[in-house]
Structures are given as C-alpha cells and as structure tokens.
N, C-alpha and C positions, 0 to 999 in steps of 0.2 A: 312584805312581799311586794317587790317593783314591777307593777305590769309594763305590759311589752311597749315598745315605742312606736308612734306609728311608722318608722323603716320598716321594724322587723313583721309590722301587717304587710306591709305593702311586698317584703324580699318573702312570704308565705303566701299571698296572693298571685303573684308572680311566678315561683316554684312551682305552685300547682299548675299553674299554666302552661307553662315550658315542661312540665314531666306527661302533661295529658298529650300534649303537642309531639311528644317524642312515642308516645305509646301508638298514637294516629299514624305517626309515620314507620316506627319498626315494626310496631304490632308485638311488644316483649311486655307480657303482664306486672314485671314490677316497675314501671314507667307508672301505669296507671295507678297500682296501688301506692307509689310513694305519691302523686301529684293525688289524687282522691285522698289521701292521707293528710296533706299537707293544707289542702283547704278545710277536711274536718279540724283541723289543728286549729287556723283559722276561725274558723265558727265559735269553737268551743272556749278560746281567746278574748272573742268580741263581747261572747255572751258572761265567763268569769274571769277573775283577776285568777292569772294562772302564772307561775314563774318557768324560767325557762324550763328547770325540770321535769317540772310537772308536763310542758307541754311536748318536751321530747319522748315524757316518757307514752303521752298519749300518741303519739306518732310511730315509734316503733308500736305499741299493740295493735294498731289501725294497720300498718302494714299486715300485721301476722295476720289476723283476722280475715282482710281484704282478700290472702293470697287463701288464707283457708276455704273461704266462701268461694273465691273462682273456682277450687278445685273441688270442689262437694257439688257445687251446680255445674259447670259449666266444663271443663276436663274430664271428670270421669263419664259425663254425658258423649260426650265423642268421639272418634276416632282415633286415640291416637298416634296411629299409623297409617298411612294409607301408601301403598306399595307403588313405586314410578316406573313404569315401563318403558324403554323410551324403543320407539321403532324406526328403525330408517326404512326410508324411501317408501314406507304406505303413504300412498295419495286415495285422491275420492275427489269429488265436488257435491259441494249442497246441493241437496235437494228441496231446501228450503233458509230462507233469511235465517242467519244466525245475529241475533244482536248481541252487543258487547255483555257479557256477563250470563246471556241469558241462553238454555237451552234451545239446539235445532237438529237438524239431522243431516246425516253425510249419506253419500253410498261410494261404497270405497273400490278401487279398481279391481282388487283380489281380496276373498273371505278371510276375514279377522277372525280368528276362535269360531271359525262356524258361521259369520255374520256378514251380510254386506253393506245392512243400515245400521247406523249405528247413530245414537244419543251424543250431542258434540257441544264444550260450550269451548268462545274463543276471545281473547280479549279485544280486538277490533270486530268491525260489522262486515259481515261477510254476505254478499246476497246469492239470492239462490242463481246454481248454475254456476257459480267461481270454482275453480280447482282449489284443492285444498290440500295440506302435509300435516299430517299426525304429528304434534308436539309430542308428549305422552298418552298415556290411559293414567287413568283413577278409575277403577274399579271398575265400574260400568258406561262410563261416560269418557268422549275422546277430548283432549284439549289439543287445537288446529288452528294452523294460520294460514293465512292465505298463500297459495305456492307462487314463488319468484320465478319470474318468467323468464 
C-alpha cells in the first residue's frame, strides 16, 4: 500500500478549506460536510498508511454521517418553514435603536394584526425616531429598513 503524496495532503487540506469557505458563504450543508469530510480524510491519512480507497471510502461515510448528525440535531430542531409575508406600504418608525442583527421596536402608522408595537430586527442600524418600511414578517418579528426619503 503506497501512502499518499504530500500533493495529495496539501490538495485535502486545501479542499477542506475552500468547501468550509463555500459553506460560510452559501450556507448549503453539504459544503460543510464534504470540507469537514475532507480534513477528517486528512487526519486520519496523517495518522495511517491509508490508500486511496480506503480514504475515499472514509470520505463518502463521513459525508453520510456528517449530513445524518445535522439532521438528527440540528434540522429537525427547527423551523423548517417559516411563512414570508411581504407587506406594502406599512411604515412605523422606531421607537427605539435597532442595531444591525439585533431586536428593537417599531410603532407602526396603522394596526398590524391588532398591533402597533411590534418586535423588529433590520439588517443596518437604525436609531430611534427614523421612519421605517416593513421588509416582511417572520412570525412574530418585523424585518424593516429604513424608508427612502
């Protein structure tokens, strides 16, 4: 059995990297489980003489496993639906600082479902007193940017 070359550490090293790197930016679970794959490939490589087969074949089980484990923890844990409402023309302005990511509150010019405060997160910082446009709803929470003057 011919272990691996160090290319082929260096093009597994590398793989992992660029597939983490790609998970970071789509956010598509098997990005991560093939790059998380790819450096246990790696590890387990450095640690035995392994031929290529061997180590592909631990690569596809590490995939299955990896997508199995996201979905036993982390999927059936959540949502997976959450319903987009999109509304025009509701405005509000804060009644308090919204920072980027983070919940604040609106009061909106006319009753939402019954409401005129409402729970708001927006992706820019919004301070209190700006006017504001309903992106959507999620559930219970408004996502708003700031209204174009």
């Amino acid at each position: 059995m011919q272990p691996l070359s160090s290319l082929a550490y260096l093009g597994l090293l590398v793989g992992g990297g660029v597939f983490i790197l790609l998970y970071k930016k789509f956010k598509t679970n098997i990005f991560l489980s093939i790059g998380l794959s790819l450096l246990i490939v790696l590890l387990f490589s450095l640690a035995f003489d392994m031929s290529f087969l061997n180590g592909f074949s631990l690569f596809i089980f590490n995939v299955i496993i990896i997508e199995i484990i996201h979905y036993i923890f982390i999927t059936s844990k959540t949502d997976p639906y959450t319903p987009k409402y999109f509304q025009i023309n509701h405005h509000g302005r804060a009644i308090e600082d919204i920072k980027k990511g983070k919940k604040g509150k609106v009061l909106l010019d006319a009753p939402l479902l019954g409401d005129e405060i409402w729970n708001a997160l927006s992706d820019e910082y919004i301070k209190k007193g700006e006017r504001v446009v309903i992106d959507e709803i999620r559930g219970q929470i408004l996502l708003v940017k700031k209204e174009e003057e």
